[in-house]
C-alpha positions in Angstrom: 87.9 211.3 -175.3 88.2 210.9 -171.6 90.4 212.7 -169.9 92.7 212.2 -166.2 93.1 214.0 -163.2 96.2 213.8 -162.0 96.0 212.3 -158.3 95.6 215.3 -155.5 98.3 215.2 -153.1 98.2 214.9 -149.7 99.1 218.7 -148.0 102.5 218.5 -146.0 101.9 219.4 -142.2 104.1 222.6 -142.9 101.3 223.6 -145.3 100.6 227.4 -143.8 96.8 227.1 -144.8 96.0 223.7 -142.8 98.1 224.7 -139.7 96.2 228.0 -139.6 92.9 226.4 -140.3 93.5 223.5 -138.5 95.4 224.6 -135.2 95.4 228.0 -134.9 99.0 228.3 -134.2 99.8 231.6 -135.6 97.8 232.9 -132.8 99.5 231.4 -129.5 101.9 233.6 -129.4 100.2 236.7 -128.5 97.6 234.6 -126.0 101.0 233.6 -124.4 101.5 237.3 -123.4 98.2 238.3 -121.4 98.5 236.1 -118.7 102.1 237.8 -117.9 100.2 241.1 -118.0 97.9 240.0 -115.7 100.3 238.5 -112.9 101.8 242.0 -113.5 98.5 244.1 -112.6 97.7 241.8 -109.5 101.2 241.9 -107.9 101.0 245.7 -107.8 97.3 246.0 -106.7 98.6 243.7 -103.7 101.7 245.9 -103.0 99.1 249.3 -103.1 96.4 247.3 -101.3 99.1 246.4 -98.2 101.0 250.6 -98.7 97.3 251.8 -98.2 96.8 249.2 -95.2 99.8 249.8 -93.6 99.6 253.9 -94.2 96.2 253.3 -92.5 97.3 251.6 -89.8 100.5 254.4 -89.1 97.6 256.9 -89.4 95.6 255.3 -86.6 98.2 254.8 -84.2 99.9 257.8 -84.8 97.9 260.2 -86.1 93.9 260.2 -85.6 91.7 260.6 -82.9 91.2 257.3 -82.0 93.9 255.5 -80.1 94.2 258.6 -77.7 94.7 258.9 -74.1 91.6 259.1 -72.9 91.9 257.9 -68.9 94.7 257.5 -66.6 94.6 254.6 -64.1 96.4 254.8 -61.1 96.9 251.6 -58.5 98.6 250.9 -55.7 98.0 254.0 -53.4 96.9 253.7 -50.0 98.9 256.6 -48.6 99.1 258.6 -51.2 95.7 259.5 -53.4 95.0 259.4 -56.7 94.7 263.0 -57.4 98.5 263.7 -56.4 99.7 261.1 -58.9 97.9 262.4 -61.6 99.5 266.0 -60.5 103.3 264.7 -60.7 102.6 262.4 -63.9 101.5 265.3 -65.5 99.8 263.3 -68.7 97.9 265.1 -71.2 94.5 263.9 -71.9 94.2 263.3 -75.7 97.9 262.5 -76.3 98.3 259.7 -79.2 99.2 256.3 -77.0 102.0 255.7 -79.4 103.9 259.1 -79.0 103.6 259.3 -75.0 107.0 259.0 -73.1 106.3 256.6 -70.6 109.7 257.6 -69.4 109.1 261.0 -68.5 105.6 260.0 -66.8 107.7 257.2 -64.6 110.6 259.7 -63.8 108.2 262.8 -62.8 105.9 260.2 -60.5 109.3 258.6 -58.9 109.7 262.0 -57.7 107.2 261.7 -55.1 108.4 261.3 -51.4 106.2 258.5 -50.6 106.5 256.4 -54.0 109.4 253.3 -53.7 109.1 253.0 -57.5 106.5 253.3 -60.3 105.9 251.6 -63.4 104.0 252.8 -66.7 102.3 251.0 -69.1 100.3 251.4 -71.8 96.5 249.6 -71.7 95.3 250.0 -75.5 93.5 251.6 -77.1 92.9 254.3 -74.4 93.8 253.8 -71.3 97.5 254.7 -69.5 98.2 252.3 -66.2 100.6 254.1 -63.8 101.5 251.5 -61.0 103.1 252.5 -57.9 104.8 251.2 -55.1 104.7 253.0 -51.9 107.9 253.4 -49.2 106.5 251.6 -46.3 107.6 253.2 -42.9 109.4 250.7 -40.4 110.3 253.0 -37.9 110.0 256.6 -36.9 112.4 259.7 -35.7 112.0 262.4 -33.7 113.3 265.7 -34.9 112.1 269.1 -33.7 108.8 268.0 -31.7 107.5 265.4 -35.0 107.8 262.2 -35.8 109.0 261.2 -39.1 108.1 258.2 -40.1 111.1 255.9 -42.4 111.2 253.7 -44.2 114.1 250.9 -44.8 116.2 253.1 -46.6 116.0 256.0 -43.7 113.6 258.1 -46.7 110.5 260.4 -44.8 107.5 258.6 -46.0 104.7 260.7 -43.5 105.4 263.2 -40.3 103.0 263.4 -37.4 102.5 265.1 -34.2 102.8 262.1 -32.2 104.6 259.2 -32.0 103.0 256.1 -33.8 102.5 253.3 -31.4 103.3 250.8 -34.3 106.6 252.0 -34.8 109.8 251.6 -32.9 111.7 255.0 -31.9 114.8 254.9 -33.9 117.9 257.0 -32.2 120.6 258.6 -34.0 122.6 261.8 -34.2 121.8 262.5 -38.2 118.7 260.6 -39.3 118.6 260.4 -42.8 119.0 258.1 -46.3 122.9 259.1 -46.0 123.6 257.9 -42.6 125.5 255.5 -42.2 124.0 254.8 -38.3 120.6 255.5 -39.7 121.5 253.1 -42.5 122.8 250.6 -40.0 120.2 250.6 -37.8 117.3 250.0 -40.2 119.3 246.8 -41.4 119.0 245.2 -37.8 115.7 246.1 -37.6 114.8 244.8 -40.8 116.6 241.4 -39.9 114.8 240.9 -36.8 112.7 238.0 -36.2 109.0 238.7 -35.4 109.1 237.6 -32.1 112.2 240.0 -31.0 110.5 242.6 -33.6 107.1 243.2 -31.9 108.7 243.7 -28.5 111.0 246.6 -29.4 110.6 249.2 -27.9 113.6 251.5 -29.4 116.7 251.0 -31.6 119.6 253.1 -30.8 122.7 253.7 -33.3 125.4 255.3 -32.1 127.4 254.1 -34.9 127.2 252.0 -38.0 129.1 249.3 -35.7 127.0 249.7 -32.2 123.0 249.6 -32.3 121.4 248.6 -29.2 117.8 247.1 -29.1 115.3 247.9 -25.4 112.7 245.6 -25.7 109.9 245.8 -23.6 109.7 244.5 -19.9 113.3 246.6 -19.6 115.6 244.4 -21.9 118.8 245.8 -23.2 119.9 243.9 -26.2 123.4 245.2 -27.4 123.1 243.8 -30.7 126.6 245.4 -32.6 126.4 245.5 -37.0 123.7 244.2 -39.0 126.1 241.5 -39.6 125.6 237.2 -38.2 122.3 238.2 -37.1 121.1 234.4 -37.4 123.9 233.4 -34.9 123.1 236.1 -32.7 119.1 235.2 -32.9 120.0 231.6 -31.5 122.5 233.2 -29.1 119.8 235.2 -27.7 117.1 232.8 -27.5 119.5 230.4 -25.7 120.0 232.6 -23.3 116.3 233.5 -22.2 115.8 229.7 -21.7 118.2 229.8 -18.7 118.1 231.2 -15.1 120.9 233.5 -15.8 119.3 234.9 -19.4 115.8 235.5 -17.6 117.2 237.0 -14.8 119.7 239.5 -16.7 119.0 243.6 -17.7 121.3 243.6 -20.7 123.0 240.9 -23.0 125.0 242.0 -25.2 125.9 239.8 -28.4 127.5 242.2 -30.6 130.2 239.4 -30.9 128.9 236.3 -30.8 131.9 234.5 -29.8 131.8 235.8 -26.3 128.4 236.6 -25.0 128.0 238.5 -21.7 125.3 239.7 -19.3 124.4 242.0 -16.5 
């Protein structure tokens, strides 16, 4: 007698056995996890990577031997010399770069009689630039048997024994920066064309109003302020192109609106 198998039936797709056979599913969820983890580790090793770089880095400039003052370069001295600089700046060799007050270096140099002004500036990795600009002397003084020489602003730049030829004799009662003749006097000389510039002899200020210019060949040129000095210029050089101009001692233009001579 035969018998029958009942027909097998197809297993459902929610059968547990074929989808864990068949897909693995069961196991996605924990292989979703590990990549997270990952991203996790590498973000940090970044952010200790860059602390350690940038602690480096902070330790370099600021702390090691390395990025040191080793030399101190100093330009723009012609009167002055190198080694008197150095004194006033007073830098200490070895000093980290980064913690060096250029300030203080730029204030202690400025100090110096003969410097204008001074910049400082650092040239890495070793190296600390001191530029300076001396006071140039314009004209010179005569106080006690020397000669000081000024410069625009009235300030001693040298003193010698004798007078410089390449300097006109300035006259005054108080030479000095706080003069207000001294002060006035300089300007006119300062605003002087070449031409009237290279003849002058001496500049007298009696006041800050009154500064009188002898050129040479016996010229008196009362000149007055500081003040219209480009009206006076054309004034005077009108005048030496007539009869009357060549022929006079002393013109005084102090107020260009009426010009005399004598």
């Amino acid at each position: 007698m035969a018998t029958t198998q009942p027909p097998r039936q197809p297993p459902s797709q929610g059968d547990p056995a074929r989808g864990a056979a068949g897909t693995g599913g069961e196991a996605e969820p924990a292989g979703r996890g590990r990549p997270a983890g990952r991203a996790r580790w590498k973000v940090m090793f970044v952010v200790l990577l860059i602390a350690a770089l940038l602690g480096a880095a902070i330790w370099a400039v600021l702390g090691s031997r390395l990025l040191v003052v080793r030399e101190v370069s100093v330009r723009g001295v012609s009167v002055l010399d190198r080694g008197q600089v150095l004194k006033a700046a007073r830098v200490p060799v070895g000093t980290p770069m980064a913690r060096l007050d250029t300030g203080s270096v730029r204030h202690r140099v400025a100090g110096i009689r003969e410097v204008q002004s001074v910049s400082v500036s650092r040239s890495w990795p070793t190296t600390l630039v001191i530029t300076v600009r001396e006071r140039t002397p314009i004209a010179t003084v005569e106080q006690n048997g020397l000669f000081q020489h000024v410069d625009r602003f009235g300030v001693t730049v040298l003193t010698s024994p004798r007078r410089p030829a390449h300097l006109p004799l300035l006259v005054v009662a108080a030479p000095g920066p706080g003069d207000p003749a001294t002060r006035e006097g300089l300007e006119v000389l300062r605003g002087l064309q070449p031409r009237w510039k290279s003849k002058l002899v001496t500049i007298e200020a009696s006041s800050a109003e009154l500064v009188v210019l002898r050129l040479e060949g016996g010229l008196t040129v009362v000149w007055g302020a500081a003040e219209r000095a480009d009206e006076k210029h054309r004034l005077l050089k009108a005048l030496l192109a007539t009869k009357a101009g060549r022929a006079a001692r002393t013109i005084d233009v102090s107020a260009p609106d009426v010009v005399t001579t004598r």
